[in-house]
N, C-alpha and C positions, 0 to 999 in steps of 0.2 A: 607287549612292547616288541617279542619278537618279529610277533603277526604285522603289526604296524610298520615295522620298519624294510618288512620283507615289502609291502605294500606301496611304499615310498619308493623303495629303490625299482620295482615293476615299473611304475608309472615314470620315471627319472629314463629307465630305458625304451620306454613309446615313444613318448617326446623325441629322447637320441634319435630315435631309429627316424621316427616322420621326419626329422629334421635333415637326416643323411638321404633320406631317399628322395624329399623335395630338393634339397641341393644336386644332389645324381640324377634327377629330372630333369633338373634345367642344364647340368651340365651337358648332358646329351641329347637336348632338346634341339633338331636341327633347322629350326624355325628362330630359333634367338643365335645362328650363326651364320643368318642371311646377310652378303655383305649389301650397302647403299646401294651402290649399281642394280642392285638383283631385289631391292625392297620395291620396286614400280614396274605398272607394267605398261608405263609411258615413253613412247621414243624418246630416245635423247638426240638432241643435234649434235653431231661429231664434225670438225674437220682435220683431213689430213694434206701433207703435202709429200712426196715423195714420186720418183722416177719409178714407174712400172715396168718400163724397159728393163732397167739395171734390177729389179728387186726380184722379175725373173730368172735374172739368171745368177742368184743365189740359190741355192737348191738343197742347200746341205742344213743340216737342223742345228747347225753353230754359227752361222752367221747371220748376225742382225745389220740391220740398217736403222741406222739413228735420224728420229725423225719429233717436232712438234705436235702433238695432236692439243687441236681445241674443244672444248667441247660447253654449252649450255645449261646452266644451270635452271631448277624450275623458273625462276625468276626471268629469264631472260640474259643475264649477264653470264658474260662467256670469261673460259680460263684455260691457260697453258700449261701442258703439262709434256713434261721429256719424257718420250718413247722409245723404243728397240722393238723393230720388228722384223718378220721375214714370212716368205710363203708358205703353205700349206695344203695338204689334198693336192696330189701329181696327176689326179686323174683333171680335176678342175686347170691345172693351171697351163696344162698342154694344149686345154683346148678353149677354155675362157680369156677374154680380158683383161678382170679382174679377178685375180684371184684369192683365197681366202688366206687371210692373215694370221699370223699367230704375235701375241703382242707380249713385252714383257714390260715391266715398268719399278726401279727401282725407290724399295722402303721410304725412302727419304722424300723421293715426287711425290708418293701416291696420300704420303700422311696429308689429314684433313683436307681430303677432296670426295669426290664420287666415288673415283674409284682405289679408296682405302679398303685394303686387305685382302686385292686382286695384285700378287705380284706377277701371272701370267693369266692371259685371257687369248683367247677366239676371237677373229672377226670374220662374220661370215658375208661377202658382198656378194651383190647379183654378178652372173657372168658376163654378160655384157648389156649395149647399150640396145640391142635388138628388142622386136615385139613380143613382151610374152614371160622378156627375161626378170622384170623387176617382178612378176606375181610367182615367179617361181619362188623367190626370195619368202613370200610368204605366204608359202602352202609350207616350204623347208619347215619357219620359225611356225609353223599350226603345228608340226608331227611333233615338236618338244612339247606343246602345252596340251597337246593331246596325254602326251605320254605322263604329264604331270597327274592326271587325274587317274591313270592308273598303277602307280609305283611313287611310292616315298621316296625310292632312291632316283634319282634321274641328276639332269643340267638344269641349273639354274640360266635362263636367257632375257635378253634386255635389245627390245629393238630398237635401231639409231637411221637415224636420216644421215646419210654419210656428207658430205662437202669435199669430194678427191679432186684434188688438183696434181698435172701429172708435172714435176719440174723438170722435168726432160725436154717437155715439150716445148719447141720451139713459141708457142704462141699461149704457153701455159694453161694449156686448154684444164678448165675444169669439168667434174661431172657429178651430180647428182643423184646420188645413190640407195636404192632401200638394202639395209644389213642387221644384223643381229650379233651380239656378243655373247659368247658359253662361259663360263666359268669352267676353269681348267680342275680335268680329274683329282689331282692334289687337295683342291679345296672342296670337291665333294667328300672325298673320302674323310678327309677333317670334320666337315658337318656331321657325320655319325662316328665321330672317336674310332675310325677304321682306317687301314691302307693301302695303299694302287697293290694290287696283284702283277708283275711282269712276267710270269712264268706262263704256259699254257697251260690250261685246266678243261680237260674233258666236261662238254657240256651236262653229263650224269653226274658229276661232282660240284656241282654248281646249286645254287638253293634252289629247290622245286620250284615253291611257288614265284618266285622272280623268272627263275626260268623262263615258264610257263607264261607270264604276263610279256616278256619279252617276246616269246614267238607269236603269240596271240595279237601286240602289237604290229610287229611286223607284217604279218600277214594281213592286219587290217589297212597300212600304207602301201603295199603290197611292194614291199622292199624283201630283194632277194643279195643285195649286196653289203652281206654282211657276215661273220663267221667268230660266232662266239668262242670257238678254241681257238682261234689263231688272232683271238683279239683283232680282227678286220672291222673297223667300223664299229669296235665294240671297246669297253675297259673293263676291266674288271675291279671288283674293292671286295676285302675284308673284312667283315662286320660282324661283331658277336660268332666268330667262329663260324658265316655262312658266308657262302662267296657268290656276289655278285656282279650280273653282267648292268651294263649303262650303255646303250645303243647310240650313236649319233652317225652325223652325217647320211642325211636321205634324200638326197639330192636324184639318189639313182630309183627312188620310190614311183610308185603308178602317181601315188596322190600328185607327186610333185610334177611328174611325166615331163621333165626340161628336154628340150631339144636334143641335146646331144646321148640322152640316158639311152643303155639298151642291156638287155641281159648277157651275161658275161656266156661266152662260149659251155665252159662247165654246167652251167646251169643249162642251159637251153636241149644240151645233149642228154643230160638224166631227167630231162621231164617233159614236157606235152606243151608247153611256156616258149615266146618266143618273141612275146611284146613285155614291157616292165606293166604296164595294165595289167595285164595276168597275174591273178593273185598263186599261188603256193606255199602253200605251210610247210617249214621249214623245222619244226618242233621235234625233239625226240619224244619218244612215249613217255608217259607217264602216270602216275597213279588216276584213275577215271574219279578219282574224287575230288583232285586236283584241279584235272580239267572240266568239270562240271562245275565247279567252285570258280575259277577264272572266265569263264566263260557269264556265268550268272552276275561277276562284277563288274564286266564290259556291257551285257544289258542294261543294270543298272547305273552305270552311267553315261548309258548315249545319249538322254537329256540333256547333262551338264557338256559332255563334247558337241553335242547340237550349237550348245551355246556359244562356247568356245572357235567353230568354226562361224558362226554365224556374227559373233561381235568382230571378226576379223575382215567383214565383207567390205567395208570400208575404203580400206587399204587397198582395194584390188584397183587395178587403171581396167583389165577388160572384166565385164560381168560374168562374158563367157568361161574365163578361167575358175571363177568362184563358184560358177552352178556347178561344174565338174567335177569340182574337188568334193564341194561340198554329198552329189550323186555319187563318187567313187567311194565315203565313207558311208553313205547310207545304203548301199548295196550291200556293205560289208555286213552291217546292220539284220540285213536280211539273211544271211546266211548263218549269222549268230539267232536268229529265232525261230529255225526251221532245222528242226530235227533231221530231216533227211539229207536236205543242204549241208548241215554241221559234220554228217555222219561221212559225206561226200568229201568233202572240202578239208577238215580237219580230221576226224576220228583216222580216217581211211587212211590217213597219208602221216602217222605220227612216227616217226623213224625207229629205226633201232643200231643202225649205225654209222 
């Protein structure tokens, strides 16, 4: 009876357990914390209306401007929803048009719409209305889904057909726009039960293997403007006691090579680089098992990035732009499958301080 009831009670605690541990599965399953916005990877039509004029020259990160945005559902029917917004990226907005927004939108508006459980988002719009400018827009939103395929932790993004209309304008000129929306750092770091880091954190205190996928990325966009201790172009999150970097804004990347992009002085003076074309790895050293191990997961899936940049061909208005983009990552390509290239390119050049 003893034996039996020991036996019962065994089995009474598998169950408990399988039961806590599928519930803790799903709990931190960041796949069942994707919000609607971020469940498709179908443009949405958006329109706005607000003066560009005035919304420049708020500048400070507490003031919004209060505006409608409309926007399309799959069906075809459109809906209003109250915004606050204001600008973002000083490097874009000195020298673009439009420039990239950051939106906030209160609990109340966003309940049962698209964008339920975005109470702050990214908008990212082409700089202006010039040649060249709308395909830069989507080389940018290529370097997020690129980055998807190698890192769990990244931006969720959602590309929008914009409808801006500037009400300033005397003849309320509208314009037509290609843009994309991030989901803001807070509700990444919520998708993995983690939270924002604001503090700086030396890149060696930071998770290897994310690290490592970071610079490796980077160096494949061939984006030098960014600085993972000083959070430039970077966030940082929390997660199970490892800290992780989330790279955005790559505007200033080879891949995206926009008009106005160039290598920042600093950079140009400690290296041998002098066009954003110029790739340089930017990586601190690290264990070679590391980086043999990230490197082997970037091979294996230049396939699926193949893919990924090639279902985007679509989108582009010049062809020209998209052969580029799509040659500047298969270069990269090459350098990842040639031992002496690697050794060149990356081994040779992995930092130490």
């Amino acid at each position: 009876m003893k034996n039996y009831t020991s036996i019962i009670l065994f089995l009474l605690l598998c169950i408990f357990c399988q039961v806590s541990y599928a519930q803790d599965e799903k709990k931190t399953d960041p796949d069942q914390k994707v919000t609607p916005l971020f469940s498709s990877d179908k443009a949405v039509p958006v329109k706005l209306d607000f003066s560009i004029k005035e919304i420049k020259k708020q500048t400070n990160d507490s003031t919004y401007v209060e505006t409608i945005m409309g926007y399309a559902s799959p069906d075809g029917t459109w809906s209003d929803i109250n915004t606050k917004l204001r600008v973002r990226g000083y490097f874009r907005l000195s020298r673009c048009t439009f420039p990239p927004v950051k939106l906030k939108i209160k609990k109340e508006d966003r309940k049962n719409t698209l964008f339920e459980g975005n109470k702050e988002l990214k908008l990212v719009l082409q700089c202006s209305t010039k040649k060249g400018a709308e395909d830069y827009i989507i080389k940018e939103y290529m370097a997020y889904k690129l980055y998807e395929l190698i890192s769990d932790y990244h931006y969720k993004t959602r590309l929008a057909d914009v409808s801006l209309t500037d009400s300033k304008d005397s003849k309320g000129k509208s314009y037509q726009l290609n843009g994309f929306f991030i989901e803001d750092i807070q509700k990444v770091a919520k998708r993995f039960d983690g939270e924002v880091m604001k503090r700086s954190i030396h890149p060696m205190a930071q998770d290897p293997m994310e690290s490592v996928h970071n610079s490796f990325f980077q160096y494949m966009i061939g984006n030098t403007d960014f600085s993972t201790y000083a959070q430039h172009n970077e966030k940082l999150i929390y997660v199970n006691k490892n800290i992780i970097p989330l790279p955005y804004d790559f505007d200033m990347s080879g891949l995206v090579n926009a008009s106005y992009a160039a290598v920042s002085e600093k950079i140009e003076e400690s290296s041998n680089i002098s066009s954003v074309r110029d790739r340089l790895y930017r990586g601190f050293k690290r264990d070679a098992e590391i980086i043999a191990q990230v490197r082997q997961e970037f091979l294996d899936n230049q396939n699926k990035m193949m893919e990924v940049i090639d279902g985007l061909e679509p989108l582009f208005e010049d062809p020209k732009n998209f052969s580029e983009a799509r040659k500047y990552i298969v270069e990269f390509f090459e350098v990842m499958s040639d031992d002496k290239l690697f050794h060149k390119e990356i081994t040779r050049n992995l930092r130490t301080n």
